[in-house]
N, C-alpha and C positions, 0 to 999 in steps of 0.2 A: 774243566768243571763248569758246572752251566750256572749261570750270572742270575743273581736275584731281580727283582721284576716286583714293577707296580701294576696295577690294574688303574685306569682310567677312566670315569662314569662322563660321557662325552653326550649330554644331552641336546640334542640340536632342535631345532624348530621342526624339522623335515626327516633328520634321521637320528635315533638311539644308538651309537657304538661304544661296545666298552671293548677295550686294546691294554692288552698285556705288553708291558713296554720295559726294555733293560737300560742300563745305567748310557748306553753309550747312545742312544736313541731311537736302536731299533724293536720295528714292530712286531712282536711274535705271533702273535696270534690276535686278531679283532673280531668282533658279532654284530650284526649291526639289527635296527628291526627300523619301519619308517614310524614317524613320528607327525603329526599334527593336530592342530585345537579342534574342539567339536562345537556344537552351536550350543549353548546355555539353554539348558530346558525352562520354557515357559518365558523365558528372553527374550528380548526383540532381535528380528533377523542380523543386525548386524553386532554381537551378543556372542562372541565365541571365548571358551576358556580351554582352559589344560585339566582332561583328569586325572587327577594322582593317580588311583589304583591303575591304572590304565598303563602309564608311566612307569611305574614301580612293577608291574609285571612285566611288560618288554624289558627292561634294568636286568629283571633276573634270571628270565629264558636266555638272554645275549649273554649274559655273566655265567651264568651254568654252563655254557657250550666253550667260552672260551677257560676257564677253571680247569674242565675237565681234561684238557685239549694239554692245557701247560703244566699241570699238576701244582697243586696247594702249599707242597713246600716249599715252593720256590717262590710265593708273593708274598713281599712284605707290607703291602699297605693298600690304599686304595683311597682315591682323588676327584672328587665331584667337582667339572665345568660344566658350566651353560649358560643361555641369555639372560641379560640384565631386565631390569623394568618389574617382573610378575614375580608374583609372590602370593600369600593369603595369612589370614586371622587364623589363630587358633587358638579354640580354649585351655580352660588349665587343664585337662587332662592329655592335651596337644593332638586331638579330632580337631580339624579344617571347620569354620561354622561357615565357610562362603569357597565356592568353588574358586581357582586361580583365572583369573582376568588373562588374557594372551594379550598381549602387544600388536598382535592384529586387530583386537575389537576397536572397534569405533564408538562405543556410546560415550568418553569422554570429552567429542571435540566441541558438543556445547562450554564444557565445564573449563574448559580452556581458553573458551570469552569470560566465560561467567570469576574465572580469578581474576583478570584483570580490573575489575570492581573494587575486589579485596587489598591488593599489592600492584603497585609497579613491576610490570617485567622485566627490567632494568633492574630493579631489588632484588629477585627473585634471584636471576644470574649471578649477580653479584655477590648472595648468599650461597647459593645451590653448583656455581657453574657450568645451571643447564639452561638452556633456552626451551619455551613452553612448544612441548611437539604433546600431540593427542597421547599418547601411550605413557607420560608420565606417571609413574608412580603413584606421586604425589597429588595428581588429580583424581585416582580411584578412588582414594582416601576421599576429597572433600565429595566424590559422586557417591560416595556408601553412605557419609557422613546425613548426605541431603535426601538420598533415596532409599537403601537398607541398615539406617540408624542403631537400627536392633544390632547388625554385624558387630560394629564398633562396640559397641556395649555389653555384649556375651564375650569378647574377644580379650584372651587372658596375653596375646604377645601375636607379633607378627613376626613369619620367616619368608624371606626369598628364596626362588627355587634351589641354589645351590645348598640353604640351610633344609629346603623341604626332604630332601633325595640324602642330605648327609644325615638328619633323621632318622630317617627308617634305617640306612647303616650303625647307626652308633646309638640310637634311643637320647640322641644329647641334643638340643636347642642351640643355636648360634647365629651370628650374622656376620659375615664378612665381607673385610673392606671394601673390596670392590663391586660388590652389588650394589653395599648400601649408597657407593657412588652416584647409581645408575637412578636413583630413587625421587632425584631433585626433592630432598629433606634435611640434606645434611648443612651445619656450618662445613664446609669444606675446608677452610684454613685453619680450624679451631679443632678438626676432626673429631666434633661434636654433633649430637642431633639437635637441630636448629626449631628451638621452641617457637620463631615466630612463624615457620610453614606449617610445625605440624600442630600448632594453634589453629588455623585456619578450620581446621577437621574434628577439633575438639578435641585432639590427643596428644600424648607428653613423650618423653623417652622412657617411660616405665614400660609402652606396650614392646621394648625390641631386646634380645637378650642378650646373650654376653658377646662383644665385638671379638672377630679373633680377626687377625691375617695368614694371607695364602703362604705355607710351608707349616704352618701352628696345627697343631694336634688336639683335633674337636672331641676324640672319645676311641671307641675300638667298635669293631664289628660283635653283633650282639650274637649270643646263638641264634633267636631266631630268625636275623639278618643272614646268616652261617647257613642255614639249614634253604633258605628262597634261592641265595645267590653263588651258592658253591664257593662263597669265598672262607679263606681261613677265622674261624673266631679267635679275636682277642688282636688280629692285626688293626696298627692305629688306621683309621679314618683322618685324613690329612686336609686342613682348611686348602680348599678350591675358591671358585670362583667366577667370575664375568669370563666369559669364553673370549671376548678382545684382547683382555689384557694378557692370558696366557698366549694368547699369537704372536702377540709383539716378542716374547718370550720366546718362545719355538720359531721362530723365523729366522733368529739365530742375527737380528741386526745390531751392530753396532750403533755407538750414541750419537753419531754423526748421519745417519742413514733416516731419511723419514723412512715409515712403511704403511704400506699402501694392500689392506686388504682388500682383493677386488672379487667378485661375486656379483650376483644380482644387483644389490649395493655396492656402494665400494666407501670403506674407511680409511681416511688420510691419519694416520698418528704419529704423534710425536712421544718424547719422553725430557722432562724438563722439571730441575729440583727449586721449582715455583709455582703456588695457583699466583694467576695473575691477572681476574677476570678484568674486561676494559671495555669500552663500549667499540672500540672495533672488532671484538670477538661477538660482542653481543650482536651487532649490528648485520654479521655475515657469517650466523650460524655457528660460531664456535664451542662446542661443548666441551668440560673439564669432568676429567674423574680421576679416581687414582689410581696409582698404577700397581704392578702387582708386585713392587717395592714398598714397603713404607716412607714417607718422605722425598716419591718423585709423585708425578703426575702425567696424565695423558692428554692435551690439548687433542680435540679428533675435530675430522668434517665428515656428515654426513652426505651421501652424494647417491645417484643414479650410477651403475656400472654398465653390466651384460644384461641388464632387461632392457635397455636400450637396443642392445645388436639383437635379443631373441625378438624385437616388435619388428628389427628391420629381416631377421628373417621369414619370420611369420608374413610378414605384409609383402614381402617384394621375391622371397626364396623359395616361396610354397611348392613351387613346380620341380624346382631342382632337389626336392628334399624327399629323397628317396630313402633317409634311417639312418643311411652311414654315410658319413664326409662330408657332411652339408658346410660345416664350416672349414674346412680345408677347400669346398667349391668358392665359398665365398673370400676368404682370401686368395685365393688366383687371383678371381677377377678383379679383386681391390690392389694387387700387385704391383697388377701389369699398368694401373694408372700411375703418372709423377705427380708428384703434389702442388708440382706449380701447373698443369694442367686442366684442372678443375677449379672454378669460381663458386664450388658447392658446400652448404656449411647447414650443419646439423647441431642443432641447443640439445643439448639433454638433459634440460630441466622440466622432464615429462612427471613429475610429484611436486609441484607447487610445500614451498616451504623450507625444501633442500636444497645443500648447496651452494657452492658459491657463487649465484647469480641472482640467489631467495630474494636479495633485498629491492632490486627490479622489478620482483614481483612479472617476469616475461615469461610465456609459456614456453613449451616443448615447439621447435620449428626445424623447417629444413625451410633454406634461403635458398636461391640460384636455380632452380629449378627451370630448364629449355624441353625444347620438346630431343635433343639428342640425349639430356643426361639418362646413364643407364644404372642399372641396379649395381654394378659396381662402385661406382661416383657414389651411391647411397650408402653405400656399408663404409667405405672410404670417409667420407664425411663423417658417419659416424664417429670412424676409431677417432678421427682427428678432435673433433668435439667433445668427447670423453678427454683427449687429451689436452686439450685447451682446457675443461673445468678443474682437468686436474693442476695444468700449470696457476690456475685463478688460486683454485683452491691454498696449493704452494705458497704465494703471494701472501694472502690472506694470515695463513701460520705466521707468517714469517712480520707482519704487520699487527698482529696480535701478541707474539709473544716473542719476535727476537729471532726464534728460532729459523737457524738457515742450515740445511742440508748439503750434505756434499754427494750426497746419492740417493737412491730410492729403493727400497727391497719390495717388490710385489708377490701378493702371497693370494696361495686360493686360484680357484679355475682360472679367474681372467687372465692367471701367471703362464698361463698354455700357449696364448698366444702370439704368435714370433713376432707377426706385422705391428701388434698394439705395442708393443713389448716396443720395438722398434721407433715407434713413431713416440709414444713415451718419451725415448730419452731426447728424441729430434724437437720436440716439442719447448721441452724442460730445460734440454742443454746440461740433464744429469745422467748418470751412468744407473745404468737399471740391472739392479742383481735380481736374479730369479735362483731359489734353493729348489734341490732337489728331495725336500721334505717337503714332502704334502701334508701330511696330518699334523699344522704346525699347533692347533691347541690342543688338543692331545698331548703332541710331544710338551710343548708347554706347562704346563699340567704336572706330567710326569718326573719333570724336572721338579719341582718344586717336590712332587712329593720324594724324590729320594733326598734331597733338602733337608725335607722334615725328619726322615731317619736316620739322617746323619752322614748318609753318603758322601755329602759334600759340604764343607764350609758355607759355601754361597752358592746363589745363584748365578752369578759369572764363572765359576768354577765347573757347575753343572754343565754351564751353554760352550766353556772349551773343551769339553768330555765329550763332544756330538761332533761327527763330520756332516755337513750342512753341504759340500759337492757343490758348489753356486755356481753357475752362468754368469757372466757380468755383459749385458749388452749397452754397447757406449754409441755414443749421438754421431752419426754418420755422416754430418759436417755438410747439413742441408736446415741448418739453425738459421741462416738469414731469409730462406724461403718461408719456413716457416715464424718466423720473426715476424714476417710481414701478414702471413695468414691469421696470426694472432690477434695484432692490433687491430685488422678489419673484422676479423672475427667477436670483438670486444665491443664494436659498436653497436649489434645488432641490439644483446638482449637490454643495452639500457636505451637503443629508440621503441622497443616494441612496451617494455614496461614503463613507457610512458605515455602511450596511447590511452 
């Protein structure tokens, strides 16, 4: 008999996929369409938002093809993830009166001097559990407030994208938990919205609507939601959320396991049943949100990942990069060097502000450079310097909130590769699990919604229903070499951040 099935609304930054996904975690069928912001008409160039309609039609051409594909009897529900931070106003008859802000625009990093006027950023953290990064939430708010006043003013409620996209499925308004995380607006410990930030903008908790959390049941697919996206009418619409928090969830880690989304970025998270903001989380970037439990939380570090190794491709690999294998060429040659062989060391604190090195304030470097080092020694430095910030990073958690790991699960592209993967746990001196789930928020996701219908008790119940097939790659017992690359590696960026 063929096993019932959720649909997943996986909105990404870069790609739309929605994946029909069964109790045990596999993927039956996915659609995907690419995704990104456009520039704000009549805006200033660096002025990018997300269109809904835009949004909403990819949603439902990738939703019709995979519907069609698994047939309608067989989905019982359907689960909206995606990025935290954006969102929009919408009046009371819930028309958008201001396009959605992307997390890539920049017009807020004046407005992110201009609070510290207002509040201490130390307050702010200690309310919010966020540290001020441009794409705050919370700073659209006071830059509408200051610049399109009228917004705030025609504006009958605000939703986040997860509540925008659950919307149009269900015709119901909502906000949950874990965006409103993302928003640095909340009392975080009071799991209240925090009258003294969203005083700043001249707004109360009246403009957000009704809180739900991830597994909670926001409304049903409307017919005419039935009719754009092939999905069944009248199946529930299951509260989603921040696409982080469902990873943590689909990556299938235990409570003792940091996990380490790696990508472009890379996110260090934890799971911990305390906020506990402190001034050495503040101090060295630590952001809190919560998790997609009610009553834990997610201490995270933001960080530089693989955009570091695609600058060292781009810049030193051009010639070897003929489409396929570039980086299978590049690890050879970073292979074949030993680590006690090279005096060469790569920062990759190349975004000022991230990271655990921020508070140095020390740029992106490569140290040791002779006229013999070669383009291997440079990708090699690399991997090692991602894994020094990652061990900083480590440290840091663990000096903020207690929290001490006995392993590392790494999740997302950077989990492909064997040499990083390797030098990771040589680094850390922890054992690095890699799953053989790739779509871990998705699967994430999916779990919660058969949660919601009942499938399962809980979500630990859910996450023992899934075979996860994990790699465990353990420290290869070259921790005293790297023991000592570390400490020299530690001195650089706090002599150059003090030049």
């Amino acid at each position: 008999m063929e096993q019932d099935l959720v649909i997943v609304v996986d909105c990404g930054s870069t790609n739309i996929t929605i994946s029909a996904v069964d109790a045990r975690g596999n993927f039956i069928k996915s659609a995907s369409s690419p995704n990104a912001p456009a520039q704000q008409s009549g805006g200033g160039p660096s002025h990018f938002i997300w269109d809904l309609d835009t949004i909403w039609e990819k949603i439902c051409g990738a939703s019709l093809e995979v519907c069609s594909e698994v047939g309608t009897e067989r989905i019982k529900a359907v689960i909206v993830t995606t990025f935290g931070a954006d969102g929009t106003f919408l009046d009371s008859g819930n028309n958008p009166v201001y396009p959605v802000i992307s997390w890539q625009d920049t017009r807020t990093e004046e407005t992110a001097e201009e609070i510290k006027s207002l509040i201490d950023p130390k307050e702010i953290y200690n309310i919010t559990g966020y540290n001020l990064i441009r794409f705050n939430t919370m700073l659209r708010f006071l830059w509408l407030s200051k610049h399109a006043p009228e917004v705030i003013e025609k504006a009958d409620k605000y939703l986040m994208m997860p509540g925008l996209i659950s919307h149009k499925l269900s015709g119901e308004v909502s906000i949950d938990s874990t965006s409103a995380s993302t928003m640095m607006a909340l009392d975080m410990k009071d799991r209240t919205w925090s009258d003294k930030m969203l005083g700043l903008a001249g707004m109360d908790s009246s403009y957000f609507p009704r809180w739900v959390d991830p597994g909670d049941t926001i409304g049903t697919v409307t017919a005419d939601a039935c009719t754009a996206t092939g999905l069944p009418s009248g199946i529930p619409v299951i509260t989603g959320g921040h696409d982080t928090q469902f990873a943590l969830v689909g990556s299938g880690a235990s409570g003792n396991e940091a996990v380490l989304s790696s990508g472009t970025w890379e996110i260090l998270m934890a799971r911990t049943d305390n906020f506990s903001p402190n001034d050495t989380g503040f101090d060295n970037g630590v952001n809190i949100e919560y998790d997609s439990v009610p009553g834990v939380y997610n201490p995270q570090m933001l960080m530089m990942g693989s955009g570091v190794l695609e600058w060292v491709r781009k810049t030193f690999f051009a010639a070897d990069d003929t489409g396929k294998g570039i980086y299978d060429i590049m690890i050879s040659k970073a292979e074949k060097i030993q680590p006690d062989a090279s005096d060469l060391f790569l920062c990759p604190t190349f975004v000022s502000g991230t990271g655990p090195f921020q508070k140095y304030n020390a740029p992106g470097y490569l140290y040791g450079l002779n006229i013999m080092t070669s383009k291997g020694e440079i990708y090699r430095a690399a991997l090692e310097g991602l894994a020094f910030q990652l061990r900083s990073a480590l440290e840091v958690l663990n000096s903020a909130t207690g929290y001490d790991p006995a392993g590392i699960r790494v999740v997302g592209g950077g989990a492909k590769n064997r040499l990083w993967n390797s030098i990771r746990a040589d680094v850390t001196g922890l054992p690095v699990a890699v799953t053989s789930q790739k779509e871990i928020t998705a699967l994430g996701a999916a779990l919660f919604a058969f949660k919601g219908i009942g499938a399962f008790h809980s979500i630990e119940e859910a996450v023992q229903n899934v075979d996860f097939s994990e790699e465990i790659v353990e420290p290869s017992g070259r921790g005293d070499i790297y023991e000592k690359k570390y400490r020299e590696f530690m001195k650089i960026p706090r002599a150059l951040g003090s030049v």
